[in-house]
C-alpha positions as CSV (number, residue, x, y, z in Angstrom):
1,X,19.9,32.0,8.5
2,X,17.2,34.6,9.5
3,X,16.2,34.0,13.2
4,X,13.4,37.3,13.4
5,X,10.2,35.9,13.9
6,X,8.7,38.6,12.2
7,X,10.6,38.3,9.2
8,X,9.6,34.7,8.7
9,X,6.1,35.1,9.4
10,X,3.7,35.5,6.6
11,X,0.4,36.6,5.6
12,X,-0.6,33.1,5.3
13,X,1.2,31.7,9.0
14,X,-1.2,34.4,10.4
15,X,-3.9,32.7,8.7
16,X,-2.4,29.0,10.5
17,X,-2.5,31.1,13.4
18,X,-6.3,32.1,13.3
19,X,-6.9,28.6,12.8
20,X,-4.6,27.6,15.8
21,X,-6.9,30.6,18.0
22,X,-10.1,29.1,16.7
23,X,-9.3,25.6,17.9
24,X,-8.4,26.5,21.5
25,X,-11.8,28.8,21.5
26,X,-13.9,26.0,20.6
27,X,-12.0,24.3,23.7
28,X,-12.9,27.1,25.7
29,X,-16.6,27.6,24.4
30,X,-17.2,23.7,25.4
31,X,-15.4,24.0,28.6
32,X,-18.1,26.9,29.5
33,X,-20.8,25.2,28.1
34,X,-21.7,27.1,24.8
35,X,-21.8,23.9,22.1
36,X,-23.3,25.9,19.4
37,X,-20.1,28.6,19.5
38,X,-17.4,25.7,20.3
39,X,-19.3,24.1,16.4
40,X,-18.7,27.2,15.0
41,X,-15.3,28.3,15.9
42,X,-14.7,24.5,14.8
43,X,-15.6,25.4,11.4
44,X,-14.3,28.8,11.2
45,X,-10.7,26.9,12.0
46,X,-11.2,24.7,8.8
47,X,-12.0,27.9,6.7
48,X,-8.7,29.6,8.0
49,X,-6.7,26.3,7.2
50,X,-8.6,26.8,3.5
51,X,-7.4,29.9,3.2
52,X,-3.6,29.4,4.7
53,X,-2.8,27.2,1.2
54,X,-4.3,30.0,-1.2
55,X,-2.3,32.6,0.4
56,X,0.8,30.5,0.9
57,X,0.6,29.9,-2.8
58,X,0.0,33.8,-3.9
59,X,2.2,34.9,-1.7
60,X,5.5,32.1,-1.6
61,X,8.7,34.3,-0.4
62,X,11.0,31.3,-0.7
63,X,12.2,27.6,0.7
64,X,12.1,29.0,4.3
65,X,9.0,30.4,4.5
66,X,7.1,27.5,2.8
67,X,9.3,25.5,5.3
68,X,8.0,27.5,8.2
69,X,4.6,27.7,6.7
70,X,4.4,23.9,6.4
71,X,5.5,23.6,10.1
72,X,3.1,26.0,11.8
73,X,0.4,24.5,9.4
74,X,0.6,21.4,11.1
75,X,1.4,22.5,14.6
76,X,-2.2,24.7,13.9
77,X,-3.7,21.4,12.0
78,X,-3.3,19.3,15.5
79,X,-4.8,21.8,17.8
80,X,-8.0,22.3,15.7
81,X,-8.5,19.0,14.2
82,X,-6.8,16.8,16.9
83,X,-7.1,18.0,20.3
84,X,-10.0,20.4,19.7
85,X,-12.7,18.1,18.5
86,X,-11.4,15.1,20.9
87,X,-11.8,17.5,24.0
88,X,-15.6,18.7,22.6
89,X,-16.2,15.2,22.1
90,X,-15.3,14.2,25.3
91,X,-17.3,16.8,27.0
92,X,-20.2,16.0,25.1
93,X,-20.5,12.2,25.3
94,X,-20.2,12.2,28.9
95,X,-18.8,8.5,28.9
96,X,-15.8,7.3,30.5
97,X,-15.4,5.1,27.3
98,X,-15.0,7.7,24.6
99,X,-11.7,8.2,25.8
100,X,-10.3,5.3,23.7
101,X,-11.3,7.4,19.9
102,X,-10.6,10.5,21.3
103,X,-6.9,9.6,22.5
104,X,-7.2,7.3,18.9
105,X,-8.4,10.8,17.2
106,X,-5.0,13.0,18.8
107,X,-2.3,10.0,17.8
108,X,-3.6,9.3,14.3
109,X,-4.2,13.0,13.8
110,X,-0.3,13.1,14.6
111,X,0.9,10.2,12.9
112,X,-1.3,11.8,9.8
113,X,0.5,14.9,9.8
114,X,3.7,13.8,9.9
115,X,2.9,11.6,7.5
116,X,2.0,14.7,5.0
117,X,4.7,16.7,6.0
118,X,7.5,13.8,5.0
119,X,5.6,13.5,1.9
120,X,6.2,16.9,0.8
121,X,9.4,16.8,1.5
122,X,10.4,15.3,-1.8
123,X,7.2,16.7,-3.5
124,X,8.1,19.1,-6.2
125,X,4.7,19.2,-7.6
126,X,1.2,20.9,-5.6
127,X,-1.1,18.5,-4.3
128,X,-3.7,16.8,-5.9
129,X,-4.2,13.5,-4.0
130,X,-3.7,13.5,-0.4
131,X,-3.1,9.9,1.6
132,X,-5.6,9.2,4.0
133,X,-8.0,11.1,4.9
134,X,-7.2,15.0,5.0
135,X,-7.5,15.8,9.1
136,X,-9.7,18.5,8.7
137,X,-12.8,16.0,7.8
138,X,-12.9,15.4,11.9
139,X,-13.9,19.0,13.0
140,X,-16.4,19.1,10.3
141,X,-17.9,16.1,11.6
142,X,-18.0,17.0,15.1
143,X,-19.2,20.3,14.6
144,X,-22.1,19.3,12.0
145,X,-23.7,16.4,13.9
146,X,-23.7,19.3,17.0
147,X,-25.3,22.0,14.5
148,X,-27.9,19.3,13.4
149,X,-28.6,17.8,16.8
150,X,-27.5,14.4,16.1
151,X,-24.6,14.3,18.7
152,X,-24.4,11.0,20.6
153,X,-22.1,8.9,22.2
154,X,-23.0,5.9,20.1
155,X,-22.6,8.3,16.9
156,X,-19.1,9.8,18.2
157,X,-17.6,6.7,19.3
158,X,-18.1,5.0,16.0
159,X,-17.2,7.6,14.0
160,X,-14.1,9.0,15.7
161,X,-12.8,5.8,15.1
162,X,-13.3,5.2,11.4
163,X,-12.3,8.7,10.8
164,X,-9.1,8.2,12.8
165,X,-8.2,4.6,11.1
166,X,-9.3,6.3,7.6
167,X,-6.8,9.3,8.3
168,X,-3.8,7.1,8.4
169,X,-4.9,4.7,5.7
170,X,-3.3,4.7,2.3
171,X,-6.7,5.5,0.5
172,X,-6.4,8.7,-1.5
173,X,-8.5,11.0,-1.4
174,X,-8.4,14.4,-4.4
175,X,-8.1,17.7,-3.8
176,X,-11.5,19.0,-4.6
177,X,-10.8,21.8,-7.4
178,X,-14.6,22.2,-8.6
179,X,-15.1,26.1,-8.5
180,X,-19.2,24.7,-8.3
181,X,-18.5,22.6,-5.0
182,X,-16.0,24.8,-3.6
183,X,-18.4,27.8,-3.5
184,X,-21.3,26.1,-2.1
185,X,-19.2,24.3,0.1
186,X,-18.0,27.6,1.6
187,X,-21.3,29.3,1.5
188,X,-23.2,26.7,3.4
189,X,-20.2,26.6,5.9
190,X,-21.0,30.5,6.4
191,X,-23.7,29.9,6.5
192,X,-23.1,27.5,9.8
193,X,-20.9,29.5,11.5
194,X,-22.4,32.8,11.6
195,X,-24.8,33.1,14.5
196,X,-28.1,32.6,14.3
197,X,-28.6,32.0,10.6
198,X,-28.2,28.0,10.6
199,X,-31.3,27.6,13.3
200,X,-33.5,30.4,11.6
201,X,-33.0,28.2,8.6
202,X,-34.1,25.1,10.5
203,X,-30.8,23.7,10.0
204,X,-30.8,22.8,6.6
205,X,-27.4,24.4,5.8
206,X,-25.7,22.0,8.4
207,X,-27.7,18.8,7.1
208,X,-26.3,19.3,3.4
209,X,-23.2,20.4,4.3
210,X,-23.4,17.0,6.6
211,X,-24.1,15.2,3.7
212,X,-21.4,16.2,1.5
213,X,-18.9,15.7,3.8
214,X,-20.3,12.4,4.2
215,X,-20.3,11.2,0.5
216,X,-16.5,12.6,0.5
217,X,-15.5,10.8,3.0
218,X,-17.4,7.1,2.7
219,X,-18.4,7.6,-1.0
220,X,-14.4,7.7,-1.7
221,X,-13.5,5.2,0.9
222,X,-16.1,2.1,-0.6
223,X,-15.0,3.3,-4.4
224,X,-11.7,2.4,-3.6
225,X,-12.5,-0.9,-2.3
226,X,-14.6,-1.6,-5.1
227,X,-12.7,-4.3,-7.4
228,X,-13.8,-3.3,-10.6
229,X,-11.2,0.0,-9.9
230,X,-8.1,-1.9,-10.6
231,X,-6.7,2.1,-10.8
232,X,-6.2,4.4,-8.3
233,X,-6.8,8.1,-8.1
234,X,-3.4,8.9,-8.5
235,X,-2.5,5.4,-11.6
236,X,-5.4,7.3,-13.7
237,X,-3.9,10.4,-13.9
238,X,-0.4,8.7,-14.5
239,X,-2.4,6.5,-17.3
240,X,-3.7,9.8,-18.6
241,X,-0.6,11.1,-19.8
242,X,0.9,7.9,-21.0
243,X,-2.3,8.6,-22.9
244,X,-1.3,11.7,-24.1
245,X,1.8,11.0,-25.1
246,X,1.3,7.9,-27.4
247,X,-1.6,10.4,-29.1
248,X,1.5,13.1,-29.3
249,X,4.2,10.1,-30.6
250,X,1.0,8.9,-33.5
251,X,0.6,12.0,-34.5
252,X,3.8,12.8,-35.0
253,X,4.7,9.5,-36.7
254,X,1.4,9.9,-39.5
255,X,2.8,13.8,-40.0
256,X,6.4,12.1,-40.7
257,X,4.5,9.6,-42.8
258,X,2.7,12.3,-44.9
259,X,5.7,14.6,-45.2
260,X,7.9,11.3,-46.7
261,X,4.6,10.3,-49.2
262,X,5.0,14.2,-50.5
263,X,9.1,13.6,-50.9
C-alpha cells in the first residue's frame, strides 16, 4: 500500500485543505476581534468544500484516493463547520449559556459526519439526497446573520440548536443541481466574502443569500412533515422509475401485440 503523502494527495484534498485553513482563520480573525473577516473566511471554507466534490469527481485516481479524499473531507468538514462557527459563536454571544448548542453544534456535527461517511461506504451511486441536514448549512448561518447585523444571543442559541438536531435527523435534504441556483448562489456568496463589496451594497447580497439558505433549510424541513407527502425525496425518485419501466414493459407488450396482428 502506498504510504507517500504526496502521492495520495490530490488536487481536490488541497482543496479540503483550504477549507480546513479557512476554518481555523475565521477562529483566529474572531479571537482578534475582526467579525467581518472571521464571516468571510467562514464562507470562503464552504466554497472550498464546493469545489473539493467537483474536482474529486474530475479528477478520481482510484479507491484510495477517494478513500483518502473522503477522510480529510470530513476531518476539514469538522473544523470549518463544527468547531469554527461554535467558537465565533461563543465569542460573539458573550453568554455563559451558549455553551450548551455550541458543544451540541461540535458533537452532532461529528455524529453527522460519520454518519455520511458509513453511508458511502456501501454507496455505489453519487449523491443526490443527503440525511440530515448537510453540515455546511451552520457556517452559512453564522456567518450571514454577522454580515447582515442580526447576530444575537437569543438568535444563535435557538438556531444552533435546530440546526444541530436537524443535522442528525433522518430528513433528506437534495443535492441542489439547478445550474440557475447554483450560480447565483455562488455569485452572491462572492459577493459576501470579498471585502468591502457586501457593505457598499448595503448588505443586500448577504440578506438574499440569508434567505435562501433559509427556505433550504426550514422550507424542506416543514415539507417533509407535511402529511399530504406520504413520499419522500428519495421513494419519488424510486417511484419514478418503477414509472418508467411499466411505460418501457407497455410499450413493448402493444409493439408484441401489433407485430402478432401483422403475422
Amino acid at each position: 500500500m502506498e504510504t507517500n503523502i504526496l502521492k495520495m494527495i490530490s488536487i481536490a484534498d488541497i482543496a479540503s485543505l483550504a477549507n480546513a485553513l479557512s476554518g481555523l482563520g475565521a477562529i483566529l480573525a474572531v479571537l482578534t476581534g475582526n467579525t467581518i473577516l472571521s464571516a468571510q473566511l467562514l464562507l470562503l471554507a464552504v466554497v472550498f468544500d464546493s469545489v473539493d466534490g467537483i474536482l474529486a469527481r474530475k479528477f478520481n485516481e482510484g479507491p484510495m484516493h477517494a478513500l483518502f479524499g473522503e477522510t480529510i473531507d470530513s476531518l476539514a468538514d469538522i473544523v470549518s463547520f463544527g468547531v469554527a462557527p461554535a467558537i465565533v459563536i461563543y465569542m460573539l454571544t458573550n453568554n455563559s449559556l451558549i455553551l450548551i448548542p455550541v458543544f451540541l453544534l461540535v458533537a452532532c456535527g461529528i455524529l453527522r459526519l460519520t454518519r455520511y461517511n458509513t453511508l458511502l461506504a456501501g454507496q455505489t451511486s453519487p449523491t443526490e439526497v443527503f440525511i440530515g441536514l448537510p453540515i455546511p448549512s451552520s457556517s452559512m448561518i453564522v456567518a450571514l446573520l454577522i454580515l447582515t447585523s442580526l447576530i444575537s444571543f437569543e438568535s444563535m442559541f435557538i438556531l444552533t440548536i435546530i440546526i444541530s438536531l436537524l443535522m442528525i435527523s433522518s430528513i433528506e435534504y437534495p443535492k441542489v443541481r439547478d445550474m440557475k441556483v447554483i450560480v447565483l448562489t455562488g455569485i452572491l456568496t462572492l459577493l459576501c466574502i470579498i471585502p468591502n463589496i457586501n457593505e457598499a451594497l448595503h448588505s443586500i447580497p448577504s440578506y438574499i443569500l440569508l434567505v435562501l439558505v433559509l427556505i433550504y433549510i426550514f422550507g424542506l424541513t416543514i415539507y417533509n412533515f407535511i402529511p399530504a407527502n406520504n413520499y419522500s425525496i428519495s421513494k419519488l425518485k424510486v417511484n419514478n422509475n418503477v414509472i418508467d419501466d411499466i411505460s418501457t414493459i407497455t410499450r413493448n407488450s402493444s409493439k408484441s401485440k401489433k407485430d402478432l396482428h401483422k403475422k
